[in-house]
Each structure stands twice: as structure tokens, then as C-alpha cells.
NUTILUM-628002 format. One line per field, with one value per atom (N, C-alpha, C, O): residue number from 1; residue in three letters; atom name; x, y, z. Coordinates in nm, 3 decimals. Atoms other than C-alpha are relative to their C-alpha. Layout:
pos: NUM, ...
code: ALA, ...
site: CA, ...
px: X, ...
py: Y, ...
pz: Z, ...
***
This chain:
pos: 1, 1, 1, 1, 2, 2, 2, 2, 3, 3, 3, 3, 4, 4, 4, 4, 5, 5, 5, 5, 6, 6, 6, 6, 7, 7, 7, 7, 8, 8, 8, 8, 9, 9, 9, 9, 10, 10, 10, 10, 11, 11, 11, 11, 12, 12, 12, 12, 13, 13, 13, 13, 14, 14, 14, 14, 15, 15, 15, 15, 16, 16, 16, 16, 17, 17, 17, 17, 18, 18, 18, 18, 19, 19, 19, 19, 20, 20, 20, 20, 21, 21, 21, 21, 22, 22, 22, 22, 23, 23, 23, 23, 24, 24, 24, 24, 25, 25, 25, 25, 26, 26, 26, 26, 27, 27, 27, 27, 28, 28, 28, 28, 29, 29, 29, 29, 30, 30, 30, 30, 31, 31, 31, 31, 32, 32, 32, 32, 33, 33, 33, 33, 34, 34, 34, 34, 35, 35, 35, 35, 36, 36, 36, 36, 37, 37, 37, 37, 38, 38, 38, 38, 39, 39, 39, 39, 40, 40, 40, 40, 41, 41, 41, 41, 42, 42, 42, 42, 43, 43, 43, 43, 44, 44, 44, 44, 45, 45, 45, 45, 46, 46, 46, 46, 47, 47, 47, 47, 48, 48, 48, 48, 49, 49, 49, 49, 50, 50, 50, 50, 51, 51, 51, 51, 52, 52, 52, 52, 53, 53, 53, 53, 54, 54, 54, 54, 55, 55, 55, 55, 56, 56, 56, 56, 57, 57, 57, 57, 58, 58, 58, 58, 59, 59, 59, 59, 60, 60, 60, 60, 61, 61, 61, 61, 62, 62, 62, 62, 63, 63, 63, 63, 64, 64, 64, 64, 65, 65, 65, 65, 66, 66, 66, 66, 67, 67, 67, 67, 68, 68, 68, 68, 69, 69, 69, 69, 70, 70, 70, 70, 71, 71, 71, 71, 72, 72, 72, 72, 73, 73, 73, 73, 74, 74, 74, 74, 75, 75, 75, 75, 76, 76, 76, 76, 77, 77, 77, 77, 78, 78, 78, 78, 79, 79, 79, 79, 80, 80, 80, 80, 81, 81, 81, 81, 82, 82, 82, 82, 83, 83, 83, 83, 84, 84, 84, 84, 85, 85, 85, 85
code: UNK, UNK, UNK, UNK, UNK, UNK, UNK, UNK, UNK, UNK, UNK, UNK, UNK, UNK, UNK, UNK, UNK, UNK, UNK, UNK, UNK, UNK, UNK, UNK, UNK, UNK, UNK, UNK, UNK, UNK, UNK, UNK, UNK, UNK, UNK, UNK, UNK, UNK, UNK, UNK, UNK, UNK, UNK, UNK, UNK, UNK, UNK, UNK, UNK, UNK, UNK, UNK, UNK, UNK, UNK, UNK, UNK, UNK, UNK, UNK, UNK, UNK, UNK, UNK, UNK, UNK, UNK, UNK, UNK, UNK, UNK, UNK, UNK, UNK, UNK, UNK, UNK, UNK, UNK, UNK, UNK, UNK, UNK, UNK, UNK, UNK, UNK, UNK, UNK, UNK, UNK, UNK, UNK, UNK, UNK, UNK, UNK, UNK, UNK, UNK, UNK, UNK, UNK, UNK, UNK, UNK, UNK, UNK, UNK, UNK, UNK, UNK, UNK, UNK, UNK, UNK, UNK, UNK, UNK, UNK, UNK, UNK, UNK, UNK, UNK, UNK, UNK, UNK, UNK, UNK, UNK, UNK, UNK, UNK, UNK, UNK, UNK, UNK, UNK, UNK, UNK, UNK, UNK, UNK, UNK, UNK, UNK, UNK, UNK, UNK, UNK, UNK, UNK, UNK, UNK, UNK, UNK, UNK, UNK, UNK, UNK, UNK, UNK, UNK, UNK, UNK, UNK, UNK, UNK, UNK, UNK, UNK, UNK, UNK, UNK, UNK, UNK, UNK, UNK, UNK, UNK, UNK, UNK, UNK, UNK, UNK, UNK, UNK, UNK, UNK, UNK, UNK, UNK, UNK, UNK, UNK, UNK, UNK, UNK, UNK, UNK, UNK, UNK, UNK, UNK, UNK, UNK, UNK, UNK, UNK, UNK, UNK, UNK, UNK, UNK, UNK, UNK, UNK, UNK, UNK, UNK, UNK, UNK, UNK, UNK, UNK, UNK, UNK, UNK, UNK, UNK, UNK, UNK, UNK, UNK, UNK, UNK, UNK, UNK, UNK, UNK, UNK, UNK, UNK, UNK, UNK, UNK, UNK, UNK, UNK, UNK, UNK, UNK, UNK, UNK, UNK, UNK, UNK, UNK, UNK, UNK, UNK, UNK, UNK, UNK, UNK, UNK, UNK, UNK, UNK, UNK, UNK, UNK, UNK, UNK, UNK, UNK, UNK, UNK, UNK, UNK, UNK, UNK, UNK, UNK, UNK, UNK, UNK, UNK, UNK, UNK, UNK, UNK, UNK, UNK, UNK, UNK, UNK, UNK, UNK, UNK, UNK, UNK, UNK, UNK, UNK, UNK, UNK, UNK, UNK, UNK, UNK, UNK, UNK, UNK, UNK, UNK, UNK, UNK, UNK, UNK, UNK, UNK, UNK, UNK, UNK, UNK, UNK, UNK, UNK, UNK, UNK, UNK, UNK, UNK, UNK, UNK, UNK, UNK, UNK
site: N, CA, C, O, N, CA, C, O, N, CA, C, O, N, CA, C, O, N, CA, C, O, N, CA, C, O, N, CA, C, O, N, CA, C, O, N, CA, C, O, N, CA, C, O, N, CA, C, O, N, CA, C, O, N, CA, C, O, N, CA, C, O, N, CA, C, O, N, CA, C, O, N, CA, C, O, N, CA, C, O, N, CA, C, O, N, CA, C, O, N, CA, C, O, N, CA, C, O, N, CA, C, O, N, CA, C, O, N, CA, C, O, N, CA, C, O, N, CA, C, O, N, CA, C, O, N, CA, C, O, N, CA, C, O, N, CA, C, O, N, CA, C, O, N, CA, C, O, N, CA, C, O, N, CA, C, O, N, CA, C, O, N, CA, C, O, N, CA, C, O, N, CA, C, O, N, CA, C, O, N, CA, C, O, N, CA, C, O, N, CA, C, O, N, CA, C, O, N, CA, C, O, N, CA, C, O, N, CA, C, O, N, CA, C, O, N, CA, C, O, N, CA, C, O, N, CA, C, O, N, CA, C, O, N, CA, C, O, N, CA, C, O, N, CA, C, O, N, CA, C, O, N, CA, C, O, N, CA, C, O, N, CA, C, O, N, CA, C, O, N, CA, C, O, N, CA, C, O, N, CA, C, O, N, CA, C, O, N, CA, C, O, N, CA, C, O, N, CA, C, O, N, CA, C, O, N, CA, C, O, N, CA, C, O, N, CA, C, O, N, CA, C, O, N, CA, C, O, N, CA, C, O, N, CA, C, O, N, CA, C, O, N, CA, C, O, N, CA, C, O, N, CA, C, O, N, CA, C, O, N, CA, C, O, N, CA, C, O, N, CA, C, O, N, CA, C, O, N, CA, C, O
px: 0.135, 15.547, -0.031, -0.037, 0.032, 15.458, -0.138, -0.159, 0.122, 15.094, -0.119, -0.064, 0.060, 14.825, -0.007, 0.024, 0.018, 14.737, 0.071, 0.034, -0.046, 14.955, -0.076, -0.146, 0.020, 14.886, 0.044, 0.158, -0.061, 14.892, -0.062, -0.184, 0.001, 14.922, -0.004, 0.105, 0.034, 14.774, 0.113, 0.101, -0.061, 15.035, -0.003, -0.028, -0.015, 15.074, 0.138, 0.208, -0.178, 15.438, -0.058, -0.166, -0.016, 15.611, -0.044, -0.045, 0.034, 15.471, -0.148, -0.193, 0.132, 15.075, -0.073, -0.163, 0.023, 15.038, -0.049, 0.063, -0.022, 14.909, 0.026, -0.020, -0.125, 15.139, -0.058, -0.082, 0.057, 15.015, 0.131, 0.177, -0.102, 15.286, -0.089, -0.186, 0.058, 15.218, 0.164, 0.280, -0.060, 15.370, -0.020, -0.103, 0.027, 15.399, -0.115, -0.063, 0.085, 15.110, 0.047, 0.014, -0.064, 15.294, 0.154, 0.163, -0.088, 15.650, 0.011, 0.079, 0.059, 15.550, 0.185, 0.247, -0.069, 15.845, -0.058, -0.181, 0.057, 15.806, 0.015, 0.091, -0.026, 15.739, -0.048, -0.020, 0.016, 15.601, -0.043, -0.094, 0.077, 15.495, -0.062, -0.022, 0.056, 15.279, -0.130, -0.183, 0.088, 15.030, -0.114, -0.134, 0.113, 14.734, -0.150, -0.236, 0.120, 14.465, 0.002, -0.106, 0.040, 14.564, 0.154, 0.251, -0.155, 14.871, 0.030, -0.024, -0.046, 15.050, 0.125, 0.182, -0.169, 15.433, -0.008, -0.104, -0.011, 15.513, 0.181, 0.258, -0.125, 15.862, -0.033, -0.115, 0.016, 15.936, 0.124, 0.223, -0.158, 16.181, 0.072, 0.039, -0.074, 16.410, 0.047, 0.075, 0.001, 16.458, -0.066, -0.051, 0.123, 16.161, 0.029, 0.014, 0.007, 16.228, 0.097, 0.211, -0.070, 16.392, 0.040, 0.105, -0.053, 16.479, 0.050, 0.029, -0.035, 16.630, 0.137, 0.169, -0.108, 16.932, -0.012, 0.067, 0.023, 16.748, -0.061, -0.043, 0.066, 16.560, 0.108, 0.204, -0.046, 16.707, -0.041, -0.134, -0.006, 16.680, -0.076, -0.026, 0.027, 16.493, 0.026, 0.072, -0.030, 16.528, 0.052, 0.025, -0.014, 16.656, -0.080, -0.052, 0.068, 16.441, 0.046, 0.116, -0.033, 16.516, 0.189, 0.243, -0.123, 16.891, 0.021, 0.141, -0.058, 16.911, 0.046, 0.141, 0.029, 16.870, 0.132, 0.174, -0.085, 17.144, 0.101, 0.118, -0.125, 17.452, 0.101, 0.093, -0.144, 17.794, 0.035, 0.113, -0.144, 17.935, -0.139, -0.135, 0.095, 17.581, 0.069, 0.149, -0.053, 17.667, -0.091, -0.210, 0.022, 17.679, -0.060, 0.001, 0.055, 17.473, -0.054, -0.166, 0.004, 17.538, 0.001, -0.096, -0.011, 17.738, -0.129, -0.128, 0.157, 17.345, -0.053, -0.106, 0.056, 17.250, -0.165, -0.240, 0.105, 16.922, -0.049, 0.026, 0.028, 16.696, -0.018, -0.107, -0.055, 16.791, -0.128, -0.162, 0.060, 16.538, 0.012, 0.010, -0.039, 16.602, -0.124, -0.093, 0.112, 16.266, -0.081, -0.053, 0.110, 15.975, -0.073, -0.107, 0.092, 15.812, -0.155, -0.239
py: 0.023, 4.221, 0.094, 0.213, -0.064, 4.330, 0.055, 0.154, 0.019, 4.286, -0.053, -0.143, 0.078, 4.185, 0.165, 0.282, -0.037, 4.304, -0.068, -0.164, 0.086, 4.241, -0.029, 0.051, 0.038, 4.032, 0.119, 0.166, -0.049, 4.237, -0.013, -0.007, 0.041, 4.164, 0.059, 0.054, -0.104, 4.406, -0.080, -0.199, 0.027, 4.372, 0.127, 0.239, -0.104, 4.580, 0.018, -0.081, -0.092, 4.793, -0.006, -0.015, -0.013, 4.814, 0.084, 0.066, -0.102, 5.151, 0.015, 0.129, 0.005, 5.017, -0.022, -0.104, -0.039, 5.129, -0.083, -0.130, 0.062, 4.896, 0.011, 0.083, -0.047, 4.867, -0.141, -0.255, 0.090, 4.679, -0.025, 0.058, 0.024, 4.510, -0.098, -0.172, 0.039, 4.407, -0.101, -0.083, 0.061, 4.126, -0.016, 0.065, 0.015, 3.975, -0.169, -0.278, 0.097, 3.721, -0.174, -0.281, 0.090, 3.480, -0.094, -0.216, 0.032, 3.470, 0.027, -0.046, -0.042, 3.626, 0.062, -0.008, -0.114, 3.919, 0.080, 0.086, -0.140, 4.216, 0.080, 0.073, -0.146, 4.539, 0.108, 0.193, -0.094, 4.778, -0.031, -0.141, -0.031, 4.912, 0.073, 0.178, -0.144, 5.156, -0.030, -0.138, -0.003, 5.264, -0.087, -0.078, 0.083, 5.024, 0.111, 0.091, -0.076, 5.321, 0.100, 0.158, -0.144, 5.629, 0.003, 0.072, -0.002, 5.572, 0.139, 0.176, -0.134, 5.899, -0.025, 0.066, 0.033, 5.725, -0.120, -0.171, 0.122, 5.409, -0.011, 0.084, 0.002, 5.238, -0.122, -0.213, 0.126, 5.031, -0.045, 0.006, 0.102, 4.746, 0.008, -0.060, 0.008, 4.819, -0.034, 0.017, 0.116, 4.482, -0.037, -0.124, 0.054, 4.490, 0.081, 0.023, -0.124, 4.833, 0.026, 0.019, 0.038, 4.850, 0.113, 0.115, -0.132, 5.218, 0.022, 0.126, -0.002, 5.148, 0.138, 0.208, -0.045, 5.318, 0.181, 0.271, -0.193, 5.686, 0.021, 0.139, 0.002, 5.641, 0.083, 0.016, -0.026, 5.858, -0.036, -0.110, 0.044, 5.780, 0.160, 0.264, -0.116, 6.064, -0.044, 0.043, 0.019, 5.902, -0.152, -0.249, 0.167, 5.581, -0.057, 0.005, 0.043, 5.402, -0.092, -0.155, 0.100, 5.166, -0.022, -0.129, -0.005, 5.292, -0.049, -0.078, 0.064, 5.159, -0.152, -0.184, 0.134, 4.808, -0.034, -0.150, -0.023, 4.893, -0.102, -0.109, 0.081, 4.612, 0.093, 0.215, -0.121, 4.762, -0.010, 0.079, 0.028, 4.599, 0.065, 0.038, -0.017, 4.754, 0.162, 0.224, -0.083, 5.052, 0.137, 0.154, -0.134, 5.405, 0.070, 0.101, -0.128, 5.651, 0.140, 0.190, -0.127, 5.966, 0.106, 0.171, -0.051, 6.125, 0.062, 0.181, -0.061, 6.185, 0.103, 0.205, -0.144, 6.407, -0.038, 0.058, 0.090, 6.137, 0.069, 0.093, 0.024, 6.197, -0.105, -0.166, 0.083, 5.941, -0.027, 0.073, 0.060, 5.762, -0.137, -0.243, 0.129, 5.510, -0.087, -0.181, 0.091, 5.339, 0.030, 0.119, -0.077, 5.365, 0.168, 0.237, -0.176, 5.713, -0.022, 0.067
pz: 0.042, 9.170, -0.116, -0.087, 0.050, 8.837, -0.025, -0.095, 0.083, 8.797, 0.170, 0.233, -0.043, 9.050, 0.114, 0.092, -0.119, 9.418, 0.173, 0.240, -0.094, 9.705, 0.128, 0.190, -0.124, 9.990, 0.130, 0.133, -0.107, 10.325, 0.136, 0.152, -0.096, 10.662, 0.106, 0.164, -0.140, 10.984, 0.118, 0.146, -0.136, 11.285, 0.098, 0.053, -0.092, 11.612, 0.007, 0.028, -0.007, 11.614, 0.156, 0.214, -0.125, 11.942, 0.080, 0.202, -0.054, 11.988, -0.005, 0.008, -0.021, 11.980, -0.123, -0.140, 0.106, 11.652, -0.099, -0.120, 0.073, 11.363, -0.155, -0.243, 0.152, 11.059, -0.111, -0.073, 0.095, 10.738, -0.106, -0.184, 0.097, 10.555, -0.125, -0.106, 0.109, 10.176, -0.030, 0.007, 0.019, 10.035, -0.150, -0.193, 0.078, 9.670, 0.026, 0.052, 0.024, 9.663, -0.047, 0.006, 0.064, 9.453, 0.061, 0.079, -0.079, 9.616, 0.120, 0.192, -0.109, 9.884, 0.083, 0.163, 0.056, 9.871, 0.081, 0.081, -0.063, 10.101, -0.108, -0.204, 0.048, 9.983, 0.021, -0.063, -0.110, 10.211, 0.085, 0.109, -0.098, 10.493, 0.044, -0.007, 0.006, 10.613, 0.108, 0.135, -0.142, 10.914, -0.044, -0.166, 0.031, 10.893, -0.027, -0.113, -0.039, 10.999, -0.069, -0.083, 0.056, 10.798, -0.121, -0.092, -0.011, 10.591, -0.096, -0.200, 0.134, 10.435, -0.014, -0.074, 0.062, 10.401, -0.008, 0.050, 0.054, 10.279, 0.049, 0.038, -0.004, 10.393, -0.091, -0.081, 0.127, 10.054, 0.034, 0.086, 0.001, 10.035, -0.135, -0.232, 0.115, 9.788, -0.118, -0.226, 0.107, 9.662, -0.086, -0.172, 0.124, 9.485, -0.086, -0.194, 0.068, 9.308, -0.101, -0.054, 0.098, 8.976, -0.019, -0.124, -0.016, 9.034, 0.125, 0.187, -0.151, 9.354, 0.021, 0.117, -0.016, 9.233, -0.002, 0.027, -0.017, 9.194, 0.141, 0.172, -0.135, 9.563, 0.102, 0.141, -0.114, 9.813, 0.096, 0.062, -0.117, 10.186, 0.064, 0.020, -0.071, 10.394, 0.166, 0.240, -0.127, 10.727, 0.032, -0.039, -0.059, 10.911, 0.153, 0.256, -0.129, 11.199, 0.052, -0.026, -0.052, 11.406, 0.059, 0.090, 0.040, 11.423, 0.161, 0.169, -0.090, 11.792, 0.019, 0.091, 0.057, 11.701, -0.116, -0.120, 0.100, 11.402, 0.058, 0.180, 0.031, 11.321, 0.037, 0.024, 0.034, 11.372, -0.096, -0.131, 0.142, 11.017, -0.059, -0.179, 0.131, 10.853, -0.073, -0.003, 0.023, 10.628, 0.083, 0.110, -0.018, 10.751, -0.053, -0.155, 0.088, 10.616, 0.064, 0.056, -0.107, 10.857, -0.127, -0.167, 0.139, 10.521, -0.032, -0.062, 0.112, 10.380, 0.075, 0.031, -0.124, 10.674, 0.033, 0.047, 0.001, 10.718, 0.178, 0.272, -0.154, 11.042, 0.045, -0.015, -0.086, 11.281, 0.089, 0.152, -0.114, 11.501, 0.065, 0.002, -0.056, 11.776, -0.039, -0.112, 0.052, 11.708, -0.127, -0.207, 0.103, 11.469, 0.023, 0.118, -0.039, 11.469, -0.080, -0.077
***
């Protein structure tokens, strides 16, 4: 999305919580997420981000849920959570 205001969408997380995902309006493209009620982090989707390749990783969520063929990223020294936090 270069231009505009994204669409976003209030849901309840498994842990009660409600999480507001933004979409692109047009193609309708994720590209974040973030607490509905107070947000101070944003988890962005990558795919949208044309600097994806300078973005480090600070944590991974959801790593219980994790693929076995998905890639590893222990190497980074990332904090690890089985669910959302």
C-alpha cells in the first residue's frame, strides 16, 4: 500500500485480547497487527515492505504451532514464545 488508509479489522486472540489487523483496502494484502486497545508494537508482514531485507526479527510467536520444513531462526538468538504474548 502506497498511498491511502488501510482497512482494519478488530478480532479476539486466543488469549482474550483484541488484536486489530490492517489490511490494504484495495487488494486487500495484510500488513499488520497490533493490540486493538493500546498498541505500542506492531507485527508487520513483510511482504508488503520494500526494506524487508534491512528488518531484523526481535522475537518469534507462535513457535508451538511452528512447521518442521519452516526455516530456523534459533542462529539470531530471537525470544521464543509458544503463543502470542
Amino acid at each position: 500500500m502506497i498511498r491511502g488508509t488501510p482497512t482494519v479489522y478488530v478480532k479476539t486472540a486466543d488469549s482474550g485480547q483484541k488484536r486489530a489487523h490492517a489490511f490494504c483496502p484495495t487488494c486487500g494484502s495484510p500488513i499488520y497487527a497490533t493490540s486493538a486497545d493500546n498498541p505500542q508494537t506492531y507485527g508487520l508482514r513483510l511482504g508488503t515492505i520494500r526494506q524487508r531485507r534491512v528488518l531484523v526479527p526481535r522475537r518469534e510467536s507462535w513457535c508451538d504451532s511452528e512447521l518442521s520444513w519452516s526455516r530456523n531462526l534459533e542462529t539470531l538468538g530471537l525470544e521464543r514464545y509458544p503463543r502470542q504474548r
